[in-house]
C-alpha positions in Angstrom: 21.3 6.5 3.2 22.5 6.1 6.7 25.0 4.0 7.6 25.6 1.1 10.6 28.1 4.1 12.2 26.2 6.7 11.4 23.0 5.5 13.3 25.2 4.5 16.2 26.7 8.0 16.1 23.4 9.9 16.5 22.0 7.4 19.1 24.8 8.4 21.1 24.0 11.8 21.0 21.1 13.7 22.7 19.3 14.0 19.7 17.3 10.1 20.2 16.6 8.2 23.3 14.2 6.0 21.6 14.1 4.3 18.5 11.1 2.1 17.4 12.2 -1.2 15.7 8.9 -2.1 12.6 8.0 -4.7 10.6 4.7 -5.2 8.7 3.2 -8.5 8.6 0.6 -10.3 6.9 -2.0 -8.0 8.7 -0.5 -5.0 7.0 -0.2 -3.0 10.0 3.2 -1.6 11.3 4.2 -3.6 14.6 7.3 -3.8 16.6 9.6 -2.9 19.6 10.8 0.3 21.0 15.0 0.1 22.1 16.7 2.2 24.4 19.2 4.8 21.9 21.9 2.8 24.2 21.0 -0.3 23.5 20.9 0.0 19.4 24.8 -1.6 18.2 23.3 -4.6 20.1 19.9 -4.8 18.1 21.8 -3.9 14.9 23.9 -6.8 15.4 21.9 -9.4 17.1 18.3 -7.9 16.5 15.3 -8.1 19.2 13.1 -11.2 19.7 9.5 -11.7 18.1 7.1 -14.2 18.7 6.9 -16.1 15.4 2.9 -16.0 16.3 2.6 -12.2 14.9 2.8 -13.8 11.1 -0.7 -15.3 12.1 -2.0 -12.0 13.9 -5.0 -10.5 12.0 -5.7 -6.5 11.7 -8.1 -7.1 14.3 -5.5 -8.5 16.5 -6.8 -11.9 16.6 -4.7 -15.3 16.5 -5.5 -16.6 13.1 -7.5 -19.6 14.5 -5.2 -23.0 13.2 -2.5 -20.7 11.7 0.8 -22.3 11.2 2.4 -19.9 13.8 1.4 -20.1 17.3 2.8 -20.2 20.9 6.2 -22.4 19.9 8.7 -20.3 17.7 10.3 -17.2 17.3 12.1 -15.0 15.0 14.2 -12.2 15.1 13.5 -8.4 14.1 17.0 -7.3 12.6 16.9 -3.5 11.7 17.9 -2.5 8.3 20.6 1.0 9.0 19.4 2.4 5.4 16.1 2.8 7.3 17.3 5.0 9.9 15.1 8.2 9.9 15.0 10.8 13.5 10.9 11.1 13.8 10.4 14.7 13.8 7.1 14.7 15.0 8.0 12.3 18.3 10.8 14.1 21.1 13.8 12.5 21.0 12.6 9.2 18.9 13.9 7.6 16.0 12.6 4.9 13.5 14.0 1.9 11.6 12.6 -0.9 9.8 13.3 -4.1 10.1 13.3 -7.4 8.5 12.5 -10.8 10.1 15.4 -13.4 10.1 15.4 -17.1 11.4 17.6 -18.1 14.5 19.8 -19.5 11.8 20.7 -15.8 10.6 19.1 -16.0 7.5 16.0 -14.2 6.3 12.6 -15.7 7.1 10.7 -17.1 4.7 7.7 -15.6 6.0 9.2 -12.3 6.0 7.2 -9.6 3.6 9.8 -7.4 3.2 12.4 -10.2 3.0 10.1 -11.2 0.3 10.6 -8.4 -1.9 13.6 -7.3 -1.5 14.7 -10.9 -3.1 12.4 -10.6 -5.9 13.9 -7.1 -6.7 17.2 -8.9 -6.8 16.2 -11.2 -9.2 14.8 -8.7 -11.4 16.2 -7.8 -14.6 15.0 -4.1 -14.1 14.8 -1.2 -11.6 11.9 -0.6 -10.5 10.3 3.1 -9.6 7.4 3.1 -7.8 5.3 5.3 -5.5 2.5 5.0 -3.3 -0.1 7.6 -3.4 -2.3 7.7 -0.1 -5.5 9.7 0.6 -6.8 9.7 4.2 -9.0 12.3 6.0 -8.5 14.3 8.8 -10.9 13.9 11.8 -12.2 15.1 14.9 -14.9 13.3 17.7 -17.8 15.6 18.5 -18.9 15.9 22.0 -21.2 13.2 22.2 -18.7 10.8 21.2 -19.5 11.2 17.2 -16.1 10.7 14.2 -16.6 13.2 11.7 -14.7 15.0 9.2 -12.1 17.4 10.5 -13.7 20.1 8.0 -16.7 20.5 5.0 -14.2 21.5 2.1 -15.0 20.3 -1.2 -13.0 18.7 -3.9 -9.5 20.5 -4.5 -11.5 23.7 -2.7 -9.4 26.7 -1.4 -11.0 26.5 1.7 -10.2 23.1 2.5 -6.3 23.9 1.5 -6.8 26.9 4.2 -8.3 25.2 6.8 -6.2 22.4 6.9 -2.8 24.7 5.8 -1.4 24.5 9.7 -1.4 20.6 9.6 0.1 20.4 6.1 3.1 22.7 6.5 3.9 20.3 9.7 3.3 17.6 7.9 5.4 18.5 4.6 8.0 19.5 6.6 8.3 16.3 8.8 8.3 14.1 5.9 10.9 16.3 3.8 12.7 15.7 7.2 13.3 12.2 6.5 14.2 12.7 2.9 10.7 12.4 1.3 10.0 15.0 -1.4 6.6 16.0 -1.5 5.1 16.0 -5.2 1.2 17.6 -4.6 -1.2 18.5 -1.8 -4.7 19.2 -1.6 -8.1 18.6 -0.2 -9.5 15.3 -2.0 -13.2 14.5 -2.8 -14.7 13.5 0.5 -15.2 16.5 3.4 -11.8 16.2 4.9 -10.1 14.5 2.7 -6.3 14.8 2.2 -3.9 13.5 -0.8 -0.6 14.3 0.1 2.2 12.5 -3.0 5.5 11.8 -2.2 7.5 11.4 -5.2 8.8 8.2 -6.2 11.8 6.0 -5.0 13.5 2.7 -6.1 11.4 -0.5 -5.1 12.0 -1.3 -1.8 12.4 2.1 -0.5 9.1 3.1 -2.0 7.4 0.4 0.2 9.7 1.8 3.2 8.6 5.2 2.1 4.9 4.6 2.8 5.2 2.9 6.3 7.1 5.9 6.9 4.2 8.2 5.5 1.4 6.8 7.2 3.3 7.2 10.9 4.3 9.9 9.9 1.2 11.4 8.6 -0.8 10.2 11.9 1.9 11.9 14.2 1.4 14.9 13.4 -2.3 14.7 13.1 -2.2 13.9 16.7 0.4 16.5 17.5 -2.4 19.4 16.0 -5.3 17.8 17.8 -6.9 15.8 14.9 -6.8 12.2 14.0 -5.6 10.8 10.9 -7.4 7.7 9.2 -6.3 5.6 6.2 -9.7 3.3 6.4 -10.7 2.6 2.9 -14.1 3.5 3.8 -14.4 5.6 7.0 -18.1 7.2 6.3 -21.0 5.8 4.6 -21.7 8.8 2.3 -18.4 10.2 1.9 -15.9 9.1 -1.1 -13.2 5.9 0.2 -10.1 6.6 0.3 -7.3 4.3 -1.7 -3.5 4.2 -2.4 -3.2 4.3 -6.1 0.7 2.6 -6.9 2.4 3.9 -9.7 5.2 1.8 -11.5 7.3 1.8 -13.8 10.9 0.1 -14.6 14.5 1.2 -15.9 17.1 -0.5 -17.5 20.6 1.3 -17.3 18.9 4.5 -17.2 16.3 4.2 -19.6 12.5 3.6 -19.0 11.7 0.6 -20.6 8.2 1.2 -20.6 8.5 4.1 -23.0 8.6 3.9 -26.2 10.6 7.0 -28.2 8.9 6.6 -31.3 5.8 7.0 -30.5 3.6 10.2 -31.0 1.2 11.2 -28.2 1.3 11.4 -24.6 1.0 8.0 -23.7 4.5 6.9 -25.6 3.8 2.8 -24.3 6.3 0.4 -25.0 5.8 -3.6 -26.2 7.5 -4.3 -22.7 4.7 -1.7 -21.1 2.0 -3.5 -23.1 2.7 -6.3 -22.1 3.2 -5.9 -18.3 -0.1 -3.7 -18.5 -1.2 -7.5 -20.1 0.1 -9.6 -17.0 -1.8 -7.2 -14.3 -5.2 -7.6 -15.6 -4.6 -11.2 -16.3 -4.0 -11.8 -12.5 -6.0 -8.6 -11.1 -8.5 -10.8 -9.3 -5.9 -12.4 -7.3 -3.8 -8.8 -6.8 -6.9 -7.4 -5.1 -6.4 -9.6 -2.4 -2.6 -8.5 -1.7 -3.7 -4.7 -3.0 -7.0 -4.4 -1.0 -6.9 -5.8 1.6 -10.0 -5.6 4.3 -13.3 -6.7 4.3 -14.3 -2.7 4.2 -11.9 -2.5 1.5 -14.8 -3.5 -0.9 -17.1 -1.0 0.0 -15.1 1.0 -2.0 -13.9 -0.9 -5.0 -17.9 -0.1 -6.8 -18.5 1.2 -10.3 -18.7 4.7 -10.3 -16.8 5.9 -7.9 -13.2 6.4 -9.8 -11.8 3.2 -7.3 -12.3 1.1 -10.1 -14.3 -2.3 -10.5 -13.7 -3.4 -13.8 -10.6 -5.1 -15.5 -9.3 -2.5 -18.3 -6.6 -0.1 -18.7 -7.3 3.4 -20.5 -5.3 6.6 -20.9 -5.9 8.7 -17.7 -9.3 6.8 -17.0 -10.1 6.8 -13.7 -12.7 4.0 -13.8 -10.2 1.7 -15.2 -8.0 -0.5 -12.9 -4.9 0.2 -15.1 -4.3 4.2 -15.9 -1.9 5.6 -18.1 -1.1 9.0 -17.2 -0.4 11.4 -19.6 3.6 12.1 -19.5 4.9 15.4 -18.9 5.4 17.8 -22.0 9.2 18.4 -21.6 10.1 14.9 -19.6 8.0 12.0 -21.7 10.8 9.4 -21.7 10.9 9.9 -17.5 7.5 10.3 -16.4 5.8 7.2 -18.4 4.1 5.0 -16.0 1.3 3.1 -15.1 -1.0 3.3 -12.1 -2.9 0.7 -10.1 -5.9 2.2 -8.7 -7.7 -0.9 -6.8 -5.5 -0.2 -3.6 -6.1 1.1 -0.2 -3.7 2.0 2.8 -5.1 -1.6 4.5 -2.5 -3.3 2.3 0.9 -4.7 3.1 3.2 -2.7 0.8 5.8 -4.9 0.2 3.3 -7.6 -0.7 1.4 -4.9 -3.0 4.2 -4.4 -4.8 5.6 -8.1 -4.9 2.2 -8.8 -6.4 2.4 -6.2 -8.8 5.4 -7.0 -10.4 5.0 -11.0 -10.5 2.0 -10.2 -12.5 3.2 -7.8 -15.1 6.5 -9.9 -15.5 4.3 -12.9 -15.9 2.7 -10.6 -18.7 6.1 -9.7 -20.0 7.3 -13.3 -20.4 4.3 -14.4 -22.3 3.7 -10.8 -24.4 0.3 -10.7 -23.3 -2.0 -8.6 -25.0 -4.1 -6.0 -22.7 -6.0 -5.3 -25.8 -7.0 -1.5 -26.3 -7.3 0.9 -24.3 -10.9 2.1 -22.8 -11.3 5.2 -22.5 -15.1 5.3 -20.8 -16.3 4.1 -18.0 -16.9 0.4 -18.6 -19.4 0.3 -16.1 -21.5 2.2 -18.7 -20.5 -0.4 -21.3 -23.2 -3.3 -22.1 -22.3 -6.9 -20.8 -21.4 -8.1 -23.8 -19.7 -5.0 -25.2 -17.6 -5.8 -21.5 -17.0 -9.9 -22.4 -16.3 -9.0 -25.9 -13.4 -7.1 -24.8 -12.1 -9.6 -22.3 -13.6 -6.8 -19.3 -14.6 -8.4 -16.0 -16.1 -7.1 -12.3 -13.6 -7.3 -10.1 -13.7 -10.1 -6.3 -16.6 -7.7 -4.8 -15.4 -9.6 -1.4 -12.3 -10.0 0.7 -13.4 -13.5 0.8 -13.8 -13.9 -3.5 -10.5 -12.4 -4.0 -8.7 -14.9 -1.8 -10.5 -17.9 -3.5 -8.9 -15.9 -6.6 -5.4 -15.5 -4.8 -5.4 -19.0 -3.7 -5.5 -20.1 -7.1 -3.2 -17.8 -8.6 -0.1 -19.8 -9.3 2.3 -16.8 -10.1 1.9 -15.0 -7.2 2.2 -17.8 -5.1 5.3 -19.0 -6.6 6.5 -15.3 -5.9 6.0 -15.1 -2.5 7.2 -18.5 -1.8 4.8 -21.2 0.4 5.4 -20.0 3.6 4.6 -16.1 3.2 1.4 -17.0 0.7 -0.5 -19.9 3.0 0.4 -17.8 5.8 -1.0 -14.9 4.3 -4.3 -16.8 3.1 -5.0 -17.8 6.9 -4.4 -14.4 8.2 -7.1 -12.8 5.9 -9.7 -16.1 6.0 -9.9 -15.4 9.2 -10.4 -11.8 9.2 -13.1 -12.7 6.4 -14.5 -15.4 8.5 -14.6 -12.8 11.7 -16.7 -10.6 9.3 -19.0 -13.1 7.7 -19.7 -14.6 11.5 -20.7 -11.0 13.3 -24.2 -10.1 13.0 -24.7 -6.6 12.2 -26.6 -3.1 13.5 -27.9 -3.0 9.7 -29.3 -6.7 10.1 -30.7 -6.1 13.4 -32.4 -2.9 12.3 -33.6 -3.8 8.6 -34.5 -7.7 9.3 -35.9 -7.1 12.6 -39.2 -5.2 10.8 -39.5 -7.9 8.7 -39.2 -11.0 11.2 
């Protein structure tokens, strides 16, 4: 990881002239301020003013109406030097991410990535995670239309070859900035990308996918095509989700593998049990996880996004998968994955969420019961309630009544970061349930 020098050093060479300052607020997307490769031992030191009003922006870029932040107040954006990455998609820029501090030099408590990296102190394990993001490629017709960059079908050779340009820049900017690439490959929709990077330790997992995304919609832009992470960008094409996978070490060992047992799935107790904690809070996590009002267009029963609250052993209808562990690495590849999450979300809150709840499990051995291995969508209602199996928040709006309520994750996030985070998405749910629609105009219309 860079150091303070080290960034210094290669701002004073030819190499930068720019270097973008980000932060990711309750809205989830990346914001911040651009610094002169001259200027960057000051920001370092002192950091660069923010309006303390961005904690009550929205993703639409709308004041949170009555928000807690407003026109009195600011913070400071203080750049972590770990961070440091030279964009190789952008001439002579350079990236860090920041945290947000008080005037009084201490972190603010409104401050998402503040808020995890405290929580990861605290922690009695490491944590692993990754972030797996799928996104299409796409291009605007003449007339002014947003369609798929290509037609390629699920994991098709053709789509690999048509999009092969784009990748190779794309693998090799991110391997640039010390992100190993795991797999590539067209995904279900017609220009649909998955692109995994492996794993990292908690916080720089989080800082990883920031770094993906820009990174990702660079060099989209750089080849002519656009890059989108909208959970559901067309009506009839598959949505596209971040699934986070987890797992967490103690002195070396994965703690949520067990090495007596027989199979591929080798769960712990402490596994179990944290497997126990997520679906006990997974109607609050959806809030933090999924985070749009278009993010529920996409969390429906069959269509492998999950709606139901189960785990199973590589079942992609269930929220919680267990994947298989590789043949000749079991003990280091035992993990779970949360699949009810899109690239809308805050990562730092995703995976502050994430771990509140499975520790919560943890600390009261909760049961997750066994494992379904069907789509519990096909299930009967009662064979669903007789195994403790519930529909996920089918709104933004459900799943913050849900969040609201959920005393762990408040308690994790601390009062500040979670009521400012409830005001920020009420009133993007409030902006949505207020706007009349082209579908309401056109269907009631014939009726009325």
């Amino acid at each position: 990881m860079p150091t303070r020098n080290e960034v210094i050093e290669t701002c004073d060479s030819d190499d930068v002239s720019l270097v973008r300052l980000l932060y990711v607020g309750n809205d989830g997307v990346p914001r911040g301020r651009v610094v002169d490769a001259d200027h960057i031992e000051s920001a370092l030191d002192d950091g660069i003013n923010l309006s303390s009003a961005m904690q009550s922006f929205n993703s639409l870029d709308h004041l949170a109406p009555g928000g807690m932040f407003g026109a009195a107040g600011e913070v400071r954006i203080l750049p972590d030097p770990e961070t440091f990455r030279v964009l190789p998609y952008a001439d002579r820029a350079a990236v860090l991410l920041c945290d947000l501090y008080d005037l009084d030099r201490t972190p603010w408590d409104a401050d998402p990535r503040s808020a995890l990296s405290s929580y990861l102190d605290d922690l009695p394990y490491e944590t692993n995670a990754a972030f797996e993001s799928e996104f299409y490629f796409t291009r605007t017709t003449d007339d002014g239309e947003l369609i798929p960059f290509d037609d390629s079908v699920c994991f098709g050779a053709d789509g690999m070859q048509s999009a092969n340009d784009i990748a190779l820049d794309m693998t090799d900017a991110l391997k640039a900035q010390g992100m190993d690439i795991v797999a590539y490959y067209p995904e279900y929709g017609p220009g649909q990308q998955e692109l995994v990077v492996e794993h990292a330790p908690g916080l720089q997992a989080a800082d990883n996918h920031i770094l993906f995304k820009q990174t990702v919609k660079g060099v989209a832009s750089n080849n002519g095509v656009e890059a989108t992470f909208v959970p559901k960008p067309f009506e009839e094409a598959a949505g596209s989700g971040c699934h986070i996978h987890l797992s967490l070490w103690d002195d070396g060992k994965n703690v949520f593998h067990d090495p007596d047992s027989e199979g591929r799935y080798g769960l712990s107790e402490t596994a179990r049990h944290f497997i126990g904690g997520i679906l006990d809070h997974a109607p609050a996590l959806v809030a933090l996880t999924a985070a749009t009002v278009t993010s529920y267009k996409r969390l429906r029963p069959h269509m492998w996004a999950s709606a139901f609250t189960c785990w199973g052993q590589d079942n992609r209808e269930a929220i919680v998968r267990v994947p298989s562990s590789q043949w000749e690495e079991p003990s280091d590849t035992t993990r779970f994955e949360f699949k009810p999450a899109d690239n809308t979300a805050n990562p730092y809150l995703a995976e502050l969420g994430l771990l509140a709840a499975g520790m919560d499990g943890v600390g009261r051995e909760l049961d997750p019961g066994a494992p379904v291995n069907e789509d519990p969508a096909e299930m009967s209602a009662t064979e669903r309630t007789d195994q403790d199996i519930y529909r996920l928040p089918e709104t933004l709006g459900d799943a913050l009544d849900e969040l609201e309520a959920d005393e762990v994750i408040a308690d994790a996030m601390g009062e500040t970061l979670f009521q400012s985070y409830l005001e920020v998405k009420r009133s993007q749910w409030e902006e949505f349930t207020g706007t009349v629609t082209d579908w309401e105009i056109d269907e009631f219309t014939r009726a009325f």
